[in-house]
C-alpha positions in Angstrom: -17.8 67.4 -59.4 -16.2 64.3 -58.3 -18.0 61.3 -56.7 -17.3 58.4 -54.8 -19.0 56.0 -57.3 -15.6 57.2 -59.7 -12.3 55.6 -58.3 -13.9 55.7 -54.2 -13.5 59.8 -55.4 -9.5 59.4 -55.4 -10.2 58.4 -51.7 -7.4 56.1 -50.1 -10.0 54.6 -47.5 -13.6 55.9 -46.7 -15.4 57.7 -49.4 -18.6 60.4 -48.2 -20.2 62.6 -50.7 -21.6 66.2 -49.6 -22.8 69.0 -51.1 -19.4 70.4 -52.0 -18.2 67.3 -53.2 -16.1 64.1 -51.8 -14.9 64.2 -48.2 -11.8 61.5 -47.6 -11.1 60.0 -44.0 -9.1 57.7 -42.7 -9.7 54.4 -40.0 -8.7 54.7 -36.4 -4.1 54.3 -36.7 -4.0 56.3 -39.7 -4.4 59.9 -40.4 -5.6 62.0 -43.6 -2.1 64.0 -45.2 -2.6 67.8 -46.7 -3.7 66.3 -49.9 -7.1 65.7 -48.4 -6.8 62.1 -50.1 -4.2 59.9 -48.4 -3.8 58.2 -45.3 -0.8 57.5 -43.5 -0.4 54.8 -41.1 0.6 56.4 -37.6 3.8 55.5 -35.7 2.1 55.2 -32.1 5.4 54.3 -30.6 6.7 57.9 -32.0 4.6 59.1 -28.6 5.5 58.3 -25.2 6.6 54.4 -26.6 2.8 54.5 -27.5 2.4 53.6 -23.7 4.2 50.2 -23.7 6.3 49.5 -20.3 8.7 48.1 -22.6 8.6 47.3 -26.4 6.7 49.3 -28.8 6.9 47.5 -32.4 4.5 49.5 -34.9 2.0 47.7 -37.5 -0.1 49.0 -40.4 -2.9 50.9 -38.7 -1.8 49.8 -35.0 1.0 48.7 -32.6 1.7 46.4 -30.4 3.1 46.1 -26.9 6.1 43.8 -26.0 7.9 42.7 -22.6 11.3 42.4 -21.7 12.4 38.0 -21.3 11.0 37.5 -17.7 8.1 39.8 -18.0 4.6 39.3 -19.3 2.2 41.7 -21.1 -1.2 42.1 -18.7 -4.7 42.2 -20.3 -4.6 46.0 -21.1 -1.6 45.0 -23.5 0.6 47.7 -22.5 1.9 47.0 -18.6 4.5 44.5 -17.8 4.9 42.7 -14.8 7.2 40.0 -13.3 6.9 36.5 -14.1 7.4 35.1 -10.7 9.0 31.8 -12.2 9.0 30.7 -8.4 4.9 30.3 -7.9 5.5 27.7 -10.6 5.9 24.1 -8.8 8.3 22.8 -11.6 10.6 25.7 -12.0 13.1 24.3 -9.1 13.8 21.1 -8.2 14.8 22.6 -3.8 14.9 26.5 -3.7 13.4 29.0 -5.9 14.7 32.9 -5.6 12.7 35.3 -7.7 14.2 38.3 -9.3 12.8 41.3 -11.5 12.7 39.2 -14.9 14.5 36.3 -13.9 14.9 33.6 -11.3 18.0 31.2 -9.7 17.7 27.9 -8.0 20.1 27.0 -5.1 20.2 23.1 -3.8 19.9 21.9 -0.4 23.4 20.6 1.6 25.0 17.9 -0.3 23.7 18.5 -3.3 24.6 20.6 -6.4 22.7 22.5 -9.5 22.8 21.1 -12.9 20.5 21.9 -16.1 19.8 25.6 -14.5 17.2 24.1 -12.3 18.3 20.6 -11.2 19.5 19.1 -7.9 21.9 16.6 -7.8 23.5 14.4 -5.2 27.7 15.2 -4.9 29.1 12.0 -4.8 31.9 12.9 -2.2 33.6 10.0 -2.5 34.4 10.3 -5.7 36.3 13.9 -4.8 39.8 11.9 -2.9 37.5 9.6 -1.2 35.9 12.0 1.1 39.1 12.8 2.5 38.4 9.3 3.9 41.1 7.0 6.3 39.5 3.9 4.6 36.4 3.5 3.0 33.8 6.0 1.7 30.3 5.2 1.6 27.8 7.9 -0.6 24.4 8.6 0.5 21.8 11.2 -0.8 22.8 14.3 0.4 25.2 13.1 2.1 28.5 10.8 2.3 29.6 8.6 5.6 33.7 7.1 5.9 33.8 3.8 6.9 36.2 1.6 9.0 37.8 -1.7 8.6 37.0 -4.5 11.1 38.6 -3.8 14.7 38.4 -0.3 14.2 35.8 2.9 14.4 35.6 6.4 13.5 37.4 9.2 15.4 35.4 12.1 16.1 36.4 13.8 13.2 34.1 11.4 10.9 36.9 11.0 8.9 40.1 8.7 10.5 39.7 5.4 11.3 41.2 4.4 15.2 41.6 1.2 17.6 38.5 0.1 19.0 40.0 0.3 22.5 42.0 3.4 21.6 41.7 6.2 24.2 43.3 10.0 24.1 46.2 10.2 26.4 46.4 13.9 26.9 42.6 14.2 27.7 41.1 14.6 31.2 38.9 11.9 32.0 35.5 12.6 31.8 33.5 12.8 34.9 31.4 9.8 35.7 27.8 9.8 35.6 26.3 9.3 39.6 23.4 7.9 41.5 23.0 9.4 44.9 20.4 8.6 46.7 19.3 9.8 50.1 16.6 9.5 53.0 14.4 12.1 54.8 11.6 12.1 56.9 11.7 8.5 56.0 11.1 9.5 52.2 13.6 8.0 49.8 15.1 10.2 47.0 17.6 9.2 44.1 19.4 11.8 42.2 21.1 10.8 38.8 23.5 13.1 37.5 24.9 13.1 34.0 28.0 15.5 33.3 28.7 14.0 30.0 28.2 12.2 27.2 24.6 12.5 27.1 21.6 11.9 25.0 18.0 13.0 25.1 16.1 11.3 22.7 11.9 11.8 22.9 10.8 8.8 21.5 7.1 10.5 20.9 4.8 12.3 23.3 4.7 10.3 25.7 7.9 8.7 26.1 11.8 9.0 26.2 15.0 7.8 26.2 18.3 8.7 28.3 21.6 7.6 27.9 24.7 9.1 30.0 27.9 7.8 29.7 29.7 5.5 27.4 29.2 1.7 27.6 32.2 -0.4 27.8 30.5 -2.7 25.1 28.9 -0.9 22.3 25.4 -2.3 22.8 21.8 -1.0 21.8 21.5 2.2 23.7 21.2 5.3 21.8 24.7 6.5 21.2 25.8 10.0 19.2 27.4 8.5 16.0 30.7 10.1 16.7 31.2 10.0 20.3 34.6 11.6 21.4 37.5 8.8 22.8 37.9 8.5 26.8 40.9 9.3 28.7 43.4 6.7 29.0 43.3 7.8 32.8 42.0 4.7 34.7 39.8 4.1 31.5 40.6 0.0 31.3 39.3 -2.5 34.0 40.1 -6.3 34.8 36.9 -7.5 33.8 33.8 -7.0 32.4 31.6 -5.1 33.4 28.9 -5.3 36.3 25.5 -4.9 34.4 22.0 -4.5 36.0 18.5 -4.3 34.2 15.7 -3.1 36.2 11.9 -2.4 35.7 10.0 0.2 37.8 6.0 1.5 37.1 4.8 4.5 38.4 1.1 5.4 39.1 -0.7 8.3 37.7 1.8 9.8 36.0 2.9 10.3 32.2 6.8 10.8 30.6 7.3 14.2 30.7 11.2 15.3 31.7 10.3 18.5 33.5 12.6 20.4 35.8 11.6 20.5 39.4 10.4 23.5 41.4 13.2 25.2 42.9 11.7 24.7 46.1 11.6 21.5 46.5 15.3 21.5 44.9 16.3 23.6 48.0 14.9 20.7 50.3 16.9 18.3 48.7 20.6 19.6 49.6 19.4 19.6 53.7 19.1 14.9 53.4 21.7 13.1 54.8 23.5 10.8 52.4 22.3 7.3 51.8 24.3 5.9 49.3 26.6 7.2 46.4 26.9 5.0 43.4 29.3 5.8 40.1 27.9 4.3 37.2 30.2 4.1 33.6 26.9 4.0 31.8 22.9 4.5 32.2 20.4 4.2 30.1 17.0 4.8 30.9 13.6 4.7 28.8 10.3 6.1 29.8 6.9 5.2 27.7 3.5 6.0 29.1 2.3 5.0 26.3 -1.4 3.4 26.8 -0.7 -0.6 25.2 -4.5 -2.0 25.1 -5.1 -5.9 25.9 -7.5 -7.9 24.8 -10.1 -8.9 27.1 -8.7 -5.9 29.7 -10.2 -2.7 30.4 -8.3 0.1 30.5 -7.3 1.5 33.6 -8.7 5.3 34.5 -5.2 6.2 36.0 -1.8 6.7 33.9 0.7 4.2 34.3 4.4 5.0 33.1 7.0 1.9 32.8 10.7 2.8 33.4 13.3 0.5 32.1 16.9 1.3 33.5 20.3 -0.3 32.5 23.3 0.4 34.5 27.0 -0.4 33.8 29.3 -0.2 36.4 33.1 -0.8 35.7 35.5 -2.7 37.9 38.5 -1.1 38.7 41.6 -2.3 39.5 43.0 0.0 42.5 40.1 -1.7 44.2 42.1 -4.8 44.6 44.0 -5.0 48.1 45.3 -8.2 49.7 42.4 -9.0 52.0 40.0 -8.3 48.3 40.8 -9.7 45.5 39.1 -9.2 41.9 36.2 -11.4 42.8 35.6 -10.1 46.5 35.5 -6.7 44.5 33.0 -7.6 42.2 30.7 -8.9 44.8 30.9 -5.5 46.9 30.2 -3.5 43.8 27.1 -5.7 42.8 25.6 -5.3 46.4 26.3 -2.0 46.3 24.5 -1.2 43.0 21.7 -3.7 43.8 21.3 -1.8 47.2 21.2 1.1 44.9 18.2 0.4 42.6 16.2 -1.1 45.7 16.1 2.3 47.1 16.0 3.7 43.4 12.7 1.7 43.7 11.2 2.9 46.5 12.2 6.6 45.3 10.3 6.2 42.3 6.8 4.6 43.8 7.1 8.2 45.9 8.0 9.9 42.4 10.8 11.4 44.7 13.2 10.3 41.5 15.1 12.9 40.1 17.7 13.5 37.2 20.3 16.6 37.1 21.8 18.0 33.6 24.0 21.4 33.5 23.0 22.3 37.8 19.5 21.6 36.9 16.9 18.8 38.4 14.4 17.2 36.4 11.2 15.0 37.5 11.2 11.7 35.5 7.9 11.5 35.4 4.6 13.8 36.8 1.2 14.2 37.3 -1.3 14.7 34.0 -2.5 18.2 35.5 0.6 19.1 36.2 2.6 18.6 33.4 0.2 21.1 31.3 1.1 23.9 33.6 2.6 27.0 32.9 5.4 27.2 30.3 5.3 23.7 29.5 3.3 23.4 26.7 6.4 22.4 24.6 8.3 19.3 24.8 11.5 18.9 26.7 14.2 20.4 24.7 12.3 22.7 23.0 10.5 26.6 23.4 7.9 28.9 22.2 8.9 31.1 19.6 5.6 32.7 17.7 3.3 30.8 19.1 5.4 27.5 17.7 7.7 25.2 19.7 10.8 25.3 18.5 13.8 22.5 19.1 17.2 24.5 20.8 19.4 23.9 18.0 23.0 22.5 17.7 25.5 24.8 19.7 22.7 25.3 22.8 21.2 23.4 25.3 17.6 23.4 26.5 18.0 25.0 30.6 14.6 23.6 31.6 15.4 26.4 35.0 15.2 29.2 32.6 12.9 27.7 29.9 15.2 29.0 27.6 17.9 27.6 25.0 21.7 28.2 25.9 24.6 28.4 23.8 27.2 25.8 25.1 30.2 27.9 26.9 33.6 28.1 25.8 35.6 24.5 25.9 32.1 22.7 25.2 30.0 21.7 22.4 26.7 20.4 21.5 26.4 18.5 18.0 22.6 17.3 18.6 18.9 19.2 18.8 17.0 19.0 21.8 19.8 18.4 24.1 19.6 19.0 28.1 23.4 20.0 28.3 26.8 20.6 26.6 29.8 17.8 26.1 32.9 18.5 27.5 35.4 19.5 24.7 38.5 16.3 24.2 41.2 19.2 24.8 42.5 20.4 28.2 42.9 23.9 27.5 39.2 24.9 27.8 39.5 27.3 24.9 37.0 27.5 22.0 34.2 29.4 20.4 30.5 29.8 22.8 28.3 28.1 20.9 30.2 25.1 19.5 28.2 22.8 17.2 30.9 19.9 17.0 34.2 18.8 18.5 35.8 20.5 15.4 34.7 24.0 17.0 36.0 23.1 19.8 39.1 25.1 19.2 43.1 23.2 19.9 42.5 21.0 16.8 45.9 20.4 14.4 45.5 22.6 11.5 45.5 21.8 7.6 49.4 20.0 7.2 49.5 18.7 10.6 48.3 16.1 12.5 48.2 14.5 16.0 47.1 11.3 17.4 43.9 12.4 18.5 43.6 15.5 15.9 44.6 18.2 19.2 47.5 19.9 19.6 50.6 19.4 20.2 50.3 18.5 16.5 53.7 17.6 14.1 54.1 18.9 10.7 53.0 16.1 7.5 56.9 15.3 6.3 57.8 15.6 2.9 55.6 13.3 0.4 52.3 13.7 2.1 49.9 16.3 2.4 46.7 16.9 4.6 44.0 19.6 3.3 41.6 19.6 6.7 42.1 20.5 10.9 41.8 17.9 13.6 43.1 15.0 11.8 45.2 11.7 13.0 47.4 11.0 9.9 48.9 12.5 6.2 48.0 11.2 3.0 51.0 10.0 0.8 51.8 11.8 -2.8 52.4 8.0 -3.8 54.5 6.9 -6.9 57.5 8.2 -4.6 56.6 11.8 -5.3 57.8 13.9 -2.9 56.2 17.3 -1.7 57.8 21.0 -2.6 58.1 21.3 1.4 56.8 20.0 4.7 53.2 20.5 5.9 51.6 20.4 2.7 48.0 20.7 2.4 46.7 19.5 -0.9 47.7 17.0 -3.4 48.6 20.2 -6.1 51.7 20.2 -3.4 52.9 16.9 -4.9 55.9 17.3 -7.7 54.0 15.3 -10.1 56.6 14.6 -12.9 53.6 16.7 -15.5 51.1 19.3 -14.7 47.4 17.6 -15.7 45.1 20.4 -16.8 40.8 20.2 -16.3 39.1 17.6 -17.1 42.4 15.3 -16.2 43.6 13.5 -13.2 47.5 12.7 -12.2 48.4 8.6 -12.1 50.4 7.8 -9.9 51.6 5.0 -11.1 52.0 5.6 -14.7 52.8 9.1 -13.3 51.0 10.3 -17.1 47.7 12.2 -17.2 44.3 10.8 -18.1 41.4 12.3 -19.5 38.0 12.1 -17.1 35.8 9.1 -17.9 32.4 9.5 -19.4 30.3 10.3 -16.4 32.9 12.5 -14.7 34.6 16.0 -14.5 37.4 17.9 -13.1 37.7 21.9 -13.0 41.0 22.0 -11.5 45.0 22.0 -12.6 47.1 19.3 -11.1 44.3 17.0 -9.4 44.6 13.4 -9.0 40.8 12.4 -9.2 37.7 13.1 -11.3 34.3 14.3 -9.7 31.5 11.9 -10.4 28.7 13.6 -12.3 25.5 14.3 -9.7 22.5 12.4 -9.4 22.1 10.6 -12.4 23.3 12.4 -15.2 26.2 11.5 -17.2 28.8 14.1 -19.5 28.7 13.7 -23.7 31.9 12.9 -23.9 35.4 12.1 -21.9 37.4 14.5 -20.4 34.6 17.4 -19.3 35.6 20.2 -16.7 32.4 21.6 -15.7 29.9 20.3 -13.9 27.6 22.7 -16.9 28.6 19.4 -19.2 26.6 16.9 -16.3 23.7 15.9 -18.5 20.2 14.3 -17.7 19.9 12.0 -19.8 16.4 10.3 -19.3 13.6 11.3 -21.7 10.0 9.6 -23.2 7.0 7.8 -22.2 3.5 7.2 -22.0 1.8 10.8 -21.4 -1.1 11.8 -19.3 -5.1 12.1 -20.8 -5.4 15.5 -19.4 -2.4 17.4 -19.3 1.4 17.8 -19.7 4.8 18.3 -20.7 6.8 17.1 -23.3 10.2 18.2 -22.5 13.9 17.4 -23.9 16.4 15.9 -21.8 17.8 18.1 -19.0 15.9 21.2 -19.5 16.5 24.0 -19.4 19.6 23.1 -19.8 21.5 22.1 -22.7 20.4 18.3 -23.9 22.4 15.6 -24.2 23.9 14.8 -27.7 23.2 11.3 -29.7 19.9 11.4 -27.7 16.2 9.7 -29.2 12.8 10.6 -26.9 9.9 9.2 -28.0 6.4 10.3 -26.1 3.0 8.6 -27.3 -0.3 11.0 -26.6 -3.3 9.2 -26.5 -6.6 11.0 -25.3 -10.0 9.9 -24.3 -12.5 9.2 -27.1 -14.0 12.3 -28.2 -10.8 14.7 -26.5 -8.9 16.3 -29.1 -4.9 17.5 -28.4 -3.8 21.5 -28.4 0.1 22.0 -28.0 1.4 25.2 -27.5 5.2 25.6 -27.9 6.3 29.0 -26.0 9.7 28.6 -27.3 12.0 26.0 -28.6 16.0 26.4 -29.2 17.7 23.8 -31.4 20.7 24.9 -33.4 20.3 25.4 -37.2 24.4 25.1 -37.9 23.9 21.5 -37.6 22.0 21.4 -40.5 18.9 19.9 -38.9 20.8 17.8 -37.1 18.4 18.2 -34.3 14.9 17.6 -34.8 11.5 17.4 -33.2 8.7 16.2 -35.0 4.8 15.5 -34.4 3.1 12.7 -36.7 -0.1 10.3 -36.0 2.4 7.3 -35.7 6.2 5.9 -35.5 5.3 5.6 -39.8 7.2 8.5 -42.0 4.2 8.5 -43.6 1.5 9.0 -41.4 0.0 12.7 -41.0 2.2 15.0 -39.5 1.1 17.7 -37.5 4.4 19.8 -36.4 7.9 19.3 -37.2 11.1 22.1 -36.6 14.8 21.8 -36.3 14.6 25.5 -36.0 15.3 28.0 -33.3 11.6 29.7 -32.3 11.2 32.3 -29.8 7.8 33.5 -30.5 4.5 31.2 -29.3 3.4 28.6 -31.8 -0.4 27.4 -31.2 -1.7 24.5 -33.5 -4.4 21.5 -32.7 -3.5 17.8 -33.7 -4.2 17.0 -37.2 -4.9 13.2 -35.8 -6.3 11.8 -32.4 -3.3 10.5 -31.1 0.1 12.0 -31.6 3.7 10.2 -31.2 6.2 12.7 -31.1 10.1 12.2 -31.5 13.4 14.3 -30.7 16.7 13.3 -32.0 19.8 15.0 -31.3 23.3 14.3 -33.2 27.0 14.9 -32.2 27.3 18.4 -32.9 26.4 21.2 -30.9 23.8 21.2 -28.4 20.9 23.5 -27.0 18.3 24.7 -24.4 15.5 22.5 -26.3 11.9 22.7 -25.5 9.2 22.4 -22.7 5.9 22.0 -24.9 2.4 21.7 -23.0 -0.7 20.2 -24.0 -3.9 19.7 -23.0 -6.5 17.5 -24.8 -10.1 19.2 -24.5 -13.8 18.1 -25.7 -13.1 18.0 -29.3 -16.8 18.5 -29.9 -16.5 22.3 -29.0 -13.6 24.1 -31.7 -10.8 26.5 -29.8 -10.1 29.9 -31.3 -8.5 32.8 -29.4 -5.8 34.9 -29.6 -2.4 33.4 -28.7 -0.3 35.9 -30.0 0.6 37.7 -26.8 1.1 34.9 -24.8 4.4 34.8 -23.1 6.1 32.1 -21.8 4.1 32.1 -18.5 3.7 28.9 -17.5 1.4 30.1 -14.6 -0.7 31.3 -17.3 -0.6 28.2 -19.4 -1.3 25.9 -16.7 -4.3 27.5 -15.3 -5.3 27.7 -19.3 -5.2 24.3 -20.0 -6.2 23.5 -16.5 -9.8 25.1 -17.6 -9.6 24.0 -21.0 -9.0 20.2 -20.1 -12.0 20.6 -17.6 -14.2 23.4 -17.9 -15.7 23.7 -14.7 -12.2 23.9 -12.9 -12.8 27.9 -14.5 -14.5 28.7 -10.7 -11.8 27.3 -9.2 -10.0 30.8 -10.0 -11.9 34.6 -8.6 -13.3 36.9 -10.7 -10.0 39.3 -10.3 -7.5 36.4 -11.5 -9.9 35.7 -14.3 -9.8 39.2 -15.3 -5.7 40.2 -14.9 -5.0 36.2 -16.0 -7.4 35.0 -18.8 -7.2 36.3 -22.6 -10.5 38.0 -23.3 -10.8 35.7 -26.2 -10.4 32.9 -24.0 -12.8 34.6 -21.4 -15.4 34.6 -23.9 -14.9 31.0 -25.3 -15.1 29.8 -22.4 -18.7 31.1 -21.6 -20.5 28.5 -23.2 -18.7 25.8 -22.4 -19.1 27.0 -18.4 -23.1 27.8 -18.4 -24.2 24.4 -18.2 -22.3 24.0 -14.5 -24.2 27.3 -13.3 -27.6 26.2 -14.0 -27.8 23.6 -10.9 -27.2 27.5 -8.8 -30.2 29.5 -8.0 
């Protein structure tokens, strides 16, 4: 009878002996064949993928569970779920989308993607100057054209025009107007401001009004791009008449409300005291509470107007028995009779200000300016419980409480404004809700142009071009190129004597074409510029056409005692070649350093050409501890074989890759790490909370019990138990 002292009884695993003689079995992933001896491993992916979501690979006696790139393996190491790359701070530098298994970053206005997840400043004037009359200025996220001395920017940001240019086809805009008015022996003055207005609320408690445009560019808030006057009547003999006044009211704060309609009623019924036309007002209101030294401060609110009027002298005014000085002294007595009863109209807070057919108090009463709707400021309303500025295209109808898109044949190209601008053309046409003058509708289109950018517009003759509406000249081919026909609208119009390919620009002097600096690019056929490369990368090597080939280039440093990164150049995007990075890790006394490398990608056809490597110092000799000019895309785990670690990456010429992001985390060294690693994705969630808790143990409560549970390794679960107990006993 056979035993399983002989040969285990011919058993391939677990031996028993019984009364009839040797009974074979097999371990848990194998199972026993017909000859009562063997065991076979079992193929547990054979069966329904052996319950993976995704990958099944079988091993001797097991399997093992796999995700998809994008995915991660849970705790019960079979269900995969989303990495959600986006609840990860560093994964974008603006705007994160998440998708099933992947991810995209998008960049904010004036700015474009580079490295897969970086954001870049356009430097516009590097793409034909911004499409700039003169100058081009860059700014981040933005660009602005500048002007040569004597002149300014039309309204198209773009053309430089005369200082005192106007547009002769325009209607002239209607002047802004003081009426005031007597009743019951009550003063009241009424501004009104048809145009060219701007609201600006200085802080809660105060503002500033301008309404028309000054003849002499001065300190008032102006919008940047205000549109020309009309010609019509526009120029006076001489300057100016100017008038700065004070007022103060009592018990009252800044608050730019509209006023009850009836009251507003009342006011059409009074008899007309005075009518003044101003050019240009601007007002500022503070109630702002200024403490003195050695004062007390009163109980009562005190607001502080500041007014500045312009009035312009005009010369149809002049008759024989008046001449330009006689005219001038009537108009100063007539605006100083004005703000005297402006005065008096504002002690009786009987001062009121009218935008778009609707009155506003300057200033009211504490109780009441918490009443009702008014909880927002001026210019704005409630949406969801949060005040909300009327955006460009509307203005704020403080009547309605309501924002209102500006009407066909105006526009409104600032927040929080109390009415629309007029539109430069005369025939009222245009899109409701105009944002800018360019929406305005009448502008010259792309291969035309005008003298103020409105129809009637001529064609660009032959040997210029003009790629944008609503502008005042043509650029010139130059070199004496000549277009292929009138009202061209780019430079690729231009016969250029040889057709420059990407990553080449057209001279056109030497009329040859020349390859894109370092630093530069150009995707396009038959261009006569190069693109600047965003923010502050730079390209490998002259004439690139992507902006893929943009490259940061900055690497190194000094690294943290906790945590961190060491990352190559421009990643995840490809790194730069001819590249050295040198980081120094030097932890506490008593911390040791962990790395974990998810992933690294360098290309082995250079022949380890590329090459990261991990040693105690700079020294060939010193201990090494990691070192790979390999492509890895499984998890790599290892502790520091020294206290400190400087670690190096050198690229060479040849071809290029996504690199590395490596963490670390140095931990109490007097407590040794061992869990399972294995199944740990790229999750850098997951990694960061691990070394989070790793680098300081008590950060473990930070997390709940559920996020422990779906989040932590059990092995790491269970490490961390001792480490964690001494923080629980202060707890009863």
């Amino acid at each position: 009878m056979e035993t399983c002292a002989v040969n285990n009884g011919g058993c391939d695993r677990t031996c028993k002996d019984t009364a009839t003689g040797v009974r074979c079995s097999c371990p848990v992933g194998f199972t026993l064949q017909p000859d009562g001896k063997t065991c076979k491993d079992i193929d547990e992916c054979l069966v329904n993928n052996g319950g993976c979501d995704h990958f099944c690979r079988n091993t001797v006696g097991s399997f093992e569970c796999s995700c998809q790139k994008g995915y991660k393996l849970l705790t019960d190491e079979r269900t995969c779920q989303d990495i959600d790359e986006c609840s990860f701070e560093r994964t974008c530098d603006h705007t994160c989308i998440n998708y099933p298994g992947s991810f995209e970053c998008l960049c904010h206005k004036g700015y474009t993607l580079y490295g897969l997840t970086h954001c870049g400043d356009i430097d516009e004037c590097s793409i034909s100057n911004g499409s700039c009359d003169y100058g081009c200025l860059n700014t981040m996220g933005s660009y602005e054209c500048v002007c040569p001395p004597g002149k300014k920017l039309h309204w198209n940001k773009k053309d430089c025009v005369e200082m005192v240019k106007c547009l002769p086809n325009a209607k002239p805009a209607p002047k802004a107007q003081l009426v005031c008015s007597k009743t019951g022996g009550i003063e009241s003055c009424f501004l009104s401001c048809p145009s060219n207005t701007l609201f600006v609320p200085d802080s809660e408690n105060s503002y500033t009004l301008s309404c028309g445009i000054p003849v002499q560019q001065g300190k008032a808030p102006q919008k940047r791009n205000a549109t020309l006057p009309s010609c019509a009547g526009r120029y006076s003999l001489a300057p100016p008449i100017k008038q700065k006044a004070r007022f103060k009211i009592k018990d009252a704060k800044c608050h730019l409300r509209p006023r009850s309609k009836e009251k507003t009623k009342d006011s059409g019924k009074q008899a007309g005291l005075d009518n003044c036309q101003v050019t240009f007002v601007n007002l500022k209101c503070d109630s702002s509470k200024k403490k003195r030294r050695g004062r007390k401060s009163p109980s009562k609110e005190v607001s502080h107007i500041t007014a500045e009027f312009e009035v312009e002298m005009k010369s149809e005014e002049v008759t024989d028995t008046c001449n330009i000085d006689c005219v001038r002294k009537r108009m100063e007595q007539k605006l100083q009779t004005a703000i005297k009863t402006l005065r008096k109209s504002i002690n009786k807070q009987q001062f009121y200000i009218q935008f778009s057919g609707t009155e506003y108090e300057v200033a009211q009463k504490p109780a009441k300016a918490t009443e009702g709707h008014e909880a927002c400021s001026t210019g704005q309303v409630l949406q969801d419980g949060k005040c909300v500025t009327c955006s460009t295209g509307t203005f704020y109808s403080g009547e309605h409480n309501q924002c209102i898109p500006c009407s066909p044949g105006t526009y409104q190209d600032t927040e929080g404004q109390l009415t629309c601008e007029p539109c430069p053309s005369n025939d009222g046409q245009g899109v409701a809700g105009a944002r800018n003058v360019s929406e305005c509708g009448g502008q010259c289109s792309p291969g035309h142009y005008s003298s103020d950018g409105f129809k009637p517009c001529r064609v660009c003759p032959l040997g210029t071009y003009q790629s944008e509406p609503g502008r005042t000249l043509c650029f010139p081919c130059g070199g004496g190129l000549v277009t292929k026909y009138e009202g061209a609208v780019s430079f690729q119009d231009c016969e250029t004597k040889v057709h420059c390919s990407p990553g080449h620009y057209y001279n056109s002097t030497t009329h040859r074409c020349i390859r894109c600096p370092v630093g530069t690019y150009q995707p396009e056929f038959g261009q006569n510029y190069c693109i600047t490369c965003p923010g502050n990368t730079s390209t490998d090597f002259d004439g690139s056409t992507n902006v893929t080939h943009c490259k940061n280039q900055h690497c190194g440093g000094e690294l943290g005692d906790y945590t961190g990164y060491i990352e190559s150049p421009n990643y995840p995007g490809d790194y730069p070649a001819n590249v050295e990075c040198i980081w120094n890790i030097n932890p506490p006394p008593k911390r040791r350093i962990l790395i974990v490398v998810p992933e690294i990608f360098l290309p082995i056809e250079d022949e380890c050409g590329d090459v990261l490597v991990m040693r105690k110092s700079a020294s060939p000799t010193s201990i090494t501890t990691y070192e790979t000019c390999q492509t890895y895309e499984r998890p790599i785990a290892f502790t520091s074989r020294s206290r400190k670690l400087w670690i190096q990456f050198k690229s060479n010429e040849g071809n290029s890759g996504k690199g590395f992001q490596v963490p670390y985390v140095t931990y109490d060294g007097e407590n040794g790490i061992v869990f399972h690693l294995c199944n740990l994705s790229y999750d850098k969630k997951l990694i960061k909370a691990l070394f989070d808790v790793l680098a300081h143990p008590q950060n473990y409560f930070k997390y709940t019990a559920q996020e422990s549970k779906e989040m932590f390794p059990r092995s790491f679960i269970k490490l961390l138990r001792s480490k964690v107990s001494r923080f629980l006993r202060p707890y009863k």
